[in-house]
C-alpha positions in Angstrom: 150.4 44.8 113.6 152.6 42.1 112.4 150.7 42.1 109.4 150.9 45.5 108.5 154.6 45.7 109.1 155.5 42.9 106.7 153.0 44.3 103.9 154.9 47.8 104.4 158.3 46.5 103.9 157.4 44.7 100.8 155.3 48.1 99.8 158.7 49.8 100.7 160.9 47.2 98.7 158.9 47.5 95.7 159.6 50.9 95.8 163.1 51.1 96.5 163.2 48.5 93.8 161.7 50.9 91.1 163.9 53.9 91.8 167.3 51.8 91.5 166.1 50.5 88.0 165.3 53.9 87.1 168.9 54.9 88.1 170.3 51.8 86.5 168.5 52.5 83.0 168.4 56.4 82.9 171.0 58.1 85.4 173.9 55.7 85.9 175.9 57.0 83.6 175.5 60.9 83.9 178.6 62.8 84.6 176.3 64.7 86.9 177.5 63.7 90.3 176.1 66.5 92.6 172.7 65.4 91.0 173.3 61.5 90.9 173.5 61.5 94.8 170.8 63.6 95.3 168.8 61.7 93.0 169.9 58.1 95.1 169.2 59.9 98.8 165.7 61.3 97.8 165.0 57.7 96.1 166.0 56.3 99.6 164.0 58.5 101.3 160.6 57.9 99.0 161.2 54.2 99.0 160.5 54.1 103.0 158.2 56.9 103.0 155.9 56.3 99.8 154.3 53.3 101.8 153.5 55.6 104.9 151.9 57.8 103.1 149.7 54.9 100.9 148.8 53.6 104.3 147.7 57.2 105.8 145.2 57.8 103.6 146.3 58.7 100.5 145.2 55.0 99.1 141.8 55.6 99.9 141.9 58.0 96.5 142.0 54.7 94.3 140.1 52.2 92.9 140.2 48.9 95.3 141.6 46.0 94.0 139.1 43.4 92.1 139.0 40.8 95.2 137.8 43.9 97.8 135.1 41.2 98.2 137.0 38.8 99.9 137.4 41.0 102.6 133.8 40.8 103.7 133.9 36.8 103.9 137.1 37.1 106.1 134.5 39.2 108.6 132.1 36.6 108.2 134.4 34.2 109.1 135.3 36.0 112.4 131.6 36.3 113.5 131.2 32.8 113.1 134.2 31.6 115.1 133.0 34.3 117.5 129.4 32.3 117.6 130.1 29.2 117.9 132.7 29.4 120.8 129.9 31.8 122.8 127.5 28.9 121.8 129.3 25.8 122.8 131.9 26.9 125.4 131.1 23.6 127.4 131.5 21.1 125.0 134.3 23.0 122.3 137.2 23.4 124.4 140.2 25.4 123.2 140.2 26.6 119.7 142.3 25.4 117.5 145.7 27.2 116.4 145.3 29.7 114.1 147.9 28.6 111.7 147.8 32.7 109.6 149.1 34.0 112.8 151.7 31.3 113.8 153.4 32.1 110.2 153.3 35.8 110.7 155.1 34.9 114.3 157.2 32.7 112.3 157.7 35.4 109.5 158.2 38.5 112.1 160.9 36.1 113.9 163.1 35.0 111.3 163.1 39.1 110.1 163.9 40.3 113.4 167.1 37.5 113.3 168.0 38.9 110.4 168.3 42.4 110.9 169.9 41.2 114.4 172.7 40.1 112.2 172.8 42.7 110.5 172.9 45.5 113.1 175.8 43.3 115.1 177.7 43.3 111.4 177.5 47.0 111.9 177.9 47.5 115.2 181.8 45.2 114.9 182.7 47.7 111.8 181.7 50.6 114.2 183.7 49.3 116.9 186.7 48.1 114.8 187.0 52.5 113.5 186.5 53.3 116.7 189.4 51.3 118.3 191.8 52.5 114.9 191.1 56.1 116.0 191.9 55.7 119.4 194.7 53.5 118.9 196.7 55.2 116.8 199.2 58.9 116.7 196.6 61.2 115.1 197.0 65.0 113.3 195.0 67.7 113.4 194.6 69.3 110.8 191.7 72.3 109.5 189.5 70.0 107.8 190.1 66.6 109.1 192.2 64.8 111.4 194.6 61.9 110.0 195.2 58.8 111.9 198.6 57.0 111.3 198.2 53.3 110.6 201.2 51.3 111.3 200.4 48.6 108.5 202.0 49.6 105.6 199.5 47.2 103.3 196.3 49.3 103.9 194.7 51.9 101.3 194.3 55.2 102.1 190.2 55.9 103.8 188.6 58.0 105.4 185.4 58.0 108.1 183.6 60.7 109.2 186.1 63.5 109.9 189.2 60.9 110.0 191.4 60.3 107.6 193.5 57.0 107.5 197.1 56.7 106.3 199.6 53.9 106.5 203.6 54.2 106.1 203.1 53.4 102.7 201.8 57.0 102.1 204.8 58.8 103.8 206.6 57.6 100.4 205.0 59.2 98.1 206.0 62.9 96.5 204.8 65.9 97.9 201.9 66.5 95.7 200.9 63.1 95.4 200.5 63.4 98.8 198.6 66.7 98.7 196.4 64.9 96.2 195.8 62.1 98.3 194.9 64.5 100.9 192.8 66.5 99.1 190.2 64.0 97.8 189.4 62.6 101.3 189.1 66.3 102.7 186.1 66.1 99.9 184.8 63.4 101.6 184.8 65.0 104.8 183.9 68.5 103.9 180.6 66.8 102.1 179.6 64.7 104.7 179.5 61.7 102.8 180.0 59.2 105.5 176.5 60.3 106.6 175.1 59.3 103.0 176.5 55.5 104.1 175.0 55.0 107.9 172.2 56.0 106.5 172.5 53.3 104.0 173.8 50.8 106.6 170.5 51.8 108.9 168.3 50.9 106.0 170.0 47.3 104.9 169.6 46.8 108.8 165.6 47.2 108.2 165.9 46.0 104.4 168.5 43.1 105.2 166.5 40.4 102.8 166.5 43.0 99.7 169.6 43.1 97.6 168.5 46.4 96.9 169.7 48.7 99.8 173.1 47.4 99.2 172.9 48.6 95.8 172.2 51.9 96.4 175.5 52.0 98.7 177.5 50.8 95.8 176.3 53.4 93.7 176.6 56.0 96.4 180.3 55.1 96.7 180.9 55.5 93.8 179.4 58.9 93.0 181.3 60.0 96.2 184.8 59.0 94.2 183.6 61.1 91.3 182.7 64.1 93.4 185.7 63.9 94.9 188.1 63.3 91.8 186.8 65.6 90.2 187.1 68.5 92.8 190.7 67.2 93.0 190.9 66.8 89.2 190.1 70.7 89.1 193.3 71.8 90.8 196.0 73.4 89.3 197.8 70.0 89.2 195.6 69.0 86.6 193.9 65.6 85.8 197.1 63.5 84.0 199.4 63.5 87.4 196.2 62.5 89.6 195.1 60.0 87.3 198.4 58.2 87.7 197.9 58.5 91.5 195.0 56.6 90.9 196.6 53.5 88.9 199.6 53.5 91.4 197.5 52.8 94.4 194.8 50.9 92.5 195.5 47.5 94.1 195.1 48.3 97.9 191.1 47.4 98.8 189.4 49.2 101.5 189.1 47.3 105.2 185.6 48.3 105.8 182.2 48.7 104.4 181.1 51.9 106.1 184.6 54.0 104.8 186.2 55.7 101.6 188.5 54.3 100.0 191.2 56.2 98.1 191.2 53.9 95.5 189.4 50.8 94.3 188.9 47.8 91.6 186.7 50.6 90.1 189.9 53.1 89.3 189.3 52.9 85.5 186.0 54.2 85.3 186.7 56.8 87.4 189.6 57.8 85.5 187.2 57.7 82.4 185.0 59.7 84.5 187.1 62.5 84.7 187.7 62.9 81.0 184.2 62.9 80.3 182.9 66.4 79.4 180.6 68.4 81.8 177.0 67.3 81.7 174.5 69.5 79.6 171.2 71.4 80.7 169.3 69.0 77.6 171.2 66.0 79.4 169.8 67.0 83.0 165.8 67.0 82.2 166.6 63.1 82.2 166.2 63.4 86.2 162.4 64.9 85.3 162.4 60.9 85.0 162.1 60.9 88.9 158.5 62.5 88.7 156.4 59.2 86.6 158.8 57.2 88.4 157.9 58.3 91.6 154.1 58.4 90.7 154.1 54.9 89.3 155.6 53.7 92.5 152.9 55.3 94.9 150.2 54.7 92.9 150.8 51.0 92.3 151.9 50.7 96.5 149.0 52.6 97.4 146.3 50.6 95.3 147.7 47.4 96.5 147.6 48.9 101.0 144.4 49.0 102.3 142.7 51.7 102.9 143.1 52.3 106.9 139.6 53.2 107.2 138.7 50.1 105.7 136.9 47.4 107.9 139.9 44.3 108.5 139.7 41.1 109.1 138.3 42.1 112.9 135.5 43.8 112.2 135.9 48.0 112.1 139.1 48.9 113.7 139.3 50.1 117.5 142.2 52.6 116.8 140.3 54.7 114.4 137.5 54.7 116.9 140.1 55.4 120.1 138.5 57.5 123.0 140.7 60.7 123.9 141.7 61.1 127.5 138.4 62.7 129.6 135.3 60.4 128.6 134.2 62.4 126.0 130.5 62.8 124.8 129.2 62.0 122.0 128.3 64.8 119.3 126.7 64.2 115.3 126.2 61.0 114.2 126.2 60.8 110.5 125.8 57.8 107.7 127.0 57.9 104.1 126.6 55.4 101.6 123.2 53.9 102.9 120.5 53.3 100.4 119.1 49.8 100.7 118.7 50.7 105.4 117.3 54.0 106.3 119.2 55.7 108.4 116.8 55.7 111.3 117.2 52.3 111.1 120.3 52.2 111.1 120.5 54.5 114.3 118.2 52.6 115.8 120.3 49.4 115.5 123.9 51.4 116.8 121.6 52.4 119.7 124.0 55.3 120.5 122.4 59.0 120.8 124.4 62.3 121.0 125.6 63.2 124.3 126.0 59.1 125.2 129.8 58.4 126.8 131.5 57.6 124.2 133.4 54.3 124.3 135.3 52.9 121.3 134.1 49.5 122.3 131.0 50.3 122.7 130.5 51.2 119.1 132.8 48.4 117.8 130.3 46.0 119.3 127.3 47.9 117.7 129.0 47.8 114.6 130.6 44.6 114.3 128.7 41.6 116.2 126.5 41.3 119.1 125.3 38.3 120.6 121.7 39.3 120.3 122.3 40.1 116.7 121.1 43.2 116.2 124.1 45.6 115.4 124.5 47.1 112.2 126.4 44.1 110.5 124.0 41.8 111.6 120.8 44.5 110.2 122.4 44.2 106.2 124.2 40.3 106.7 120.7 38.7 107.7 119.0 40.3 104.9 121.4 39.2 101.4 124.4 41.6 101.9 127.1 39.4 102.1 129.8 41.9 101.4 128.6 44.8 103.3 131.5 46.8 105.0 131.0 50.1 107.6 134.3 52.1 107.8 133.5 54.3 111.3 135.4 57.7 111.7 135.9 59.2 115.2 136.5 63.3 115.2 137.2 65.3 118.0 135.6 68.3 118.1 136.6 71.9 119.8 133.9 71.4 122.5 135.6 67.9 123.1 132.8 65.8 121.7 133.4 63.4 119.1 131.3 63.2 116.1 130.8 59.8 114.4 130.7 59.3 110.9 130.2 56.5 109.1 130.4 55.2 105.5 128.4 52.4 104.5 129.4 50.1 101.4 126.5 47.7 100.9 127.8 46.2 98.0 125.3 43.3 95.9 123.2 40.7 97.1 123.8 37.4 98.0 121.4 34.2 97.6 122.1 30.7 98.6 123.5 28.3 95.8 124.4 25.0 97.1 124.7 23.8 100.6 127.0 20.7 101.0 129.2 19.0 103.4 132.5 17.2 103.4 133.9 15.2 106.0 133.5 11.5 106.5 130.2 10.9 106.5 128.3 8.3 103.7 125.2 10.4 101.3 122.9 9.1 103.8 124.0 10.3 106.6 124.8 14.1 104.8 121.6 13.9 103.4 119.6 13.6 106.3 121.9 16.2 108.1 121.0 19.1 105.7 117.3 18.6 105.9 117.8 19.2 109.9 119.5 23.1 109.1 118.2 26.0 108.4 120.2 26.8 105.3 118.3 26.4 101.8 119.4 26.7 98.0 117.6 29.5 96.8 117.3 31.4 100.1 118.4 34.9 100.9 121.7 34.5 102.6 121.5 35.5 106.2 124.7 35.4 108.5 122.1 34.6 111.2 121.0 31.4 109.8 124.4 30.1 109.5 125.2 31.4 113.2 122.4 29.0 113.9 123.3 26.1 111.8 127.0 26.1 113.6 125.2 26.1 117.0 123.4 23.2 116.3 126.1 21.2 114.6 128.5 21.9 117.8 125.6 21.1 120.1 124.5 17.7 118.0 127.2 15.5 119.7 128.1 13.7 116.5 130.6 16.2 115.7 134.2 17.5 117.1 133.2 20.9 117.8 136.6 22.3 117.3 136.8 21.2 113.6 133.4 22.5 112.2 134.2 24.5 109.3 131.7 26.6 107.8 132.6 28.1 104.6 130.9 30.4 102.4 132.0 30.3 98.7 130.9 33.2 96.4 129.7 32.7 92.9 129.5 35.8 91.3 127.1 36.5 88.5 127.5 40.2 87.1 124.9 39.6 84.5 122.2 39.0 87.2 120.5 41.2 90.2 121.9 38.8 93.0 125.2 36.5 93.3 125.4 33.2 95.1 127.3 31.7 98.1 128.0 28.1 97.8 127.9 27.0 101.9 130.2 24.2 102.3 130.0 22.3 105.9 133.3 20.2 107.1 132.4 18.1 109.6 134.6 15.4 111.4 133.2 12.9 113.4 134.4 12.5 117.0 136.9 10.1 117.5 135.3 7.2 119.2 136.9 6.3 122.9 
């Protein structure tokens, strides 16, 4: 779970990352404001949902990455630890920390202190509005209500349907005034305080990526434009607002999550607003959006697993979950299978239609039994290293569940060398690997080295806890077969 939450937010960071330089390059400078923000809240929204939909399926459509291999090892490595504890309970004590999980923990902690921060950074800003607006003479008016600050050095802003004014603002003309008005009635009328907490709800999830923060600049700012320029289009005319602009240019806003009249940015905007409406030629730029969007699903969804895929547990228990009423089992199918028949490999799940059907139950069949002979066991003791079953539990209208599963037997596998590190002189190591079953040359069986860690916890020479066995592929795409270097770390036990 940890796992896959951390490779989604750096799937969904990728993302985000590719839209904003997409915006930065093509879009920024458009005089197309209605379209800008639309562009910069769908490219939110496909940033966090691009990964969802990688990890739902839709990566199962693409080519694997070259190490897919690797995978099968990490199942192999699982079985073994699974061995050897059944094997030598008595004399191997605890296990040893898993140091892979302890960082996720590590990882998942430090995130979760982060976006702590971060949702208390919001949560004061919140709070601090909330008290203004209560605190303070308000006006009703149709569109908005104004709050009267007494602090005469604040800028005009608004939040939500509030608008904030300061005695500083009583001074000014009558249409200045009606101006000022005006463009935060913009902001209210187009709801552009949503467009932020939604931003401030993503930098709480996103708080390590620069990113999020970005799009809220840019956000801002297109919110200024929209709203000059629907002020800019009043009878008034562009010249007297654009002074209003410079006059007030030096106030800065008191919050993150508000609009401020006017800002360090007042220049631009005023170039903004002579800059001549945007053309239909000018607008296909945002047909950009479509390869951006593709190149950032297809290169998040190649690098998520596939969900069906087998993990580093053996074939996943969720995919296989039971619904409520002890279902039955219905059609049990295989795909994929060439070098097993099926038969046999029905005769190794041992499960028949109309069995209960337990998600367990098949996960053991499937994965590792103690007697070795599930399916994994039938293809690993017999060359296929890197064989993977990805099982499929259906529900079906007459409440049984049909079983399908697809088989990826991938190449053979023969012994290459067989060595051991540890403290131990050539003698001694020499003497050792004539007493195992494991041979250069052989076909690779998982059952053989299930054997061989057995013996080496139950020898007594050796601290059972820190027997390593380690399989090292050597592939060879020119020949029928690969190889799988075995290396055996051993460490003496300390004496008393």
């Amino acid at each position: 779970m940890l796992a896959n939450s951390l490779l989604y937010l750096a799937g969904a960071s990728f993302c985000l990352t590719v839209f904003a330089l997409a915006y930065r390059l093509a879009l920024a400078r458009l005089p197309a404001f209605a379209w800008n923000r639309a562009y910069l809240l769908g490219a939110l929204a496909a940033g966090v949902l691009l990964p969802l939909a990688a990890r739902l399926g839709l990566a199962a459509l693409l080519p694997r990455a070259p190490g897919a291999p690797a995978e099968a090892l990490v199942v192999l490595h699982w079985s073994l630890g699974a061995s050897a504890t059944a094997a030598a309970t008595a004399q191997a004590g605890a296990p040893g920390p898993d140091w892979a999980a302890l960082a996720l923990v590590v990882l998942a902690a430090g995130y979760g202190w982060g976006a702590l921060r971060r949702l208390r950074a919001a949560a004061r800003n919140l709070g601090a509005l909330r008290r203004l607006i209560r605190g303070h003479p308000r006006t009703a008016l149709a569109d908005c209500t104004v709050v009267h600050l007494p602090a005469p050095g604040l800028p005009a802003f608004s939040f939500g349907r509030y608008v904030f004014l300061s005695p500083l603002h009583d001074a000014l003309s009558a249409a200045e005034r009606d101006q000022l008005l005006r463009h935060e009635q913009v902001h209210v009328q187009q709801r552009h305080t949503l467009d932020l907490l939604l931003v401030e709800a993503l930098g709480v999830v996103f708080w390590f990526h620069g990113v999020v923060p970005y799009f809220g600049r840019q956000l801002k700012t297109v919110h200024e434009y929209l709203a000059d320029a629907a002020v800019a289009r009043a009878p008034a005319g562009r010249i007297p607002y654009g002074e209003l602009l410079i006059k007030l240019a030096a106030q800065q806003p008191p919050f993150a999550l508000v609009h401020a009249f006017a800002h360090k940015q007042v220049f631009l905007r005023i170039r903004m607003l002579t800059q001549p409406p945007t053309t239909p030629m000018q607008k296909l730029r945002f047909l950009f959006v479509l390869p951006v969007a593709a190149f950032a699903w297809v290169a998040t969804a190649w690098a998520t697993p596939a969900p069906s895929a087998p993990t580093s547990r053996g074939p996943s228990a969720r995919t296989l979950v039971a619904a409520p009423g002890a279902p039955r089992i219905g059609r049990i199918s295989w795909r994929g299978n060439a070098a097993v028949p099926t038969a046999r490999l029905n005769e190794a799940l041992d499960l028949r239609a109309g069995d209960a059907y337990d998600s367990l139950a098949v996960e053991k069949r499937l994965a590792y039994d103690p007697a070795g002979t599930d399916v994994s066991s039938l293809y690993m003791n017999h060359g296929y290293l890197f064989f993977q079953v990805a099982p499929v539990a259906t529900r079906q209208a007459d409440g049984t569940v049909d079983l399908a599963f697809t088989v990826a037997e991938g190449r053979r596998a023969q012994l290459g060398r067989v060595f051991i590190t540890g403290n131990l002189d050539a003698s001694a190591k020499a003497a050792l690997l004539k007493q195992l079953p494991l041979r250069g040359g052989d076909e690779f069986s998982r059952a053989k080295l299930i054997e061989t860690n057995r013996f080496l916890a139950q020898e007594g020479q050796f601290d059972p806890q820190k027997i390593g066995i380690n399989p090292q592929p050597v592939m060879r795409p020119t020949e029928a077969t690969d190889l799988v270097d075995i290396e055996l770390v051993l460490t003496p036990k300390s004496r008393p």
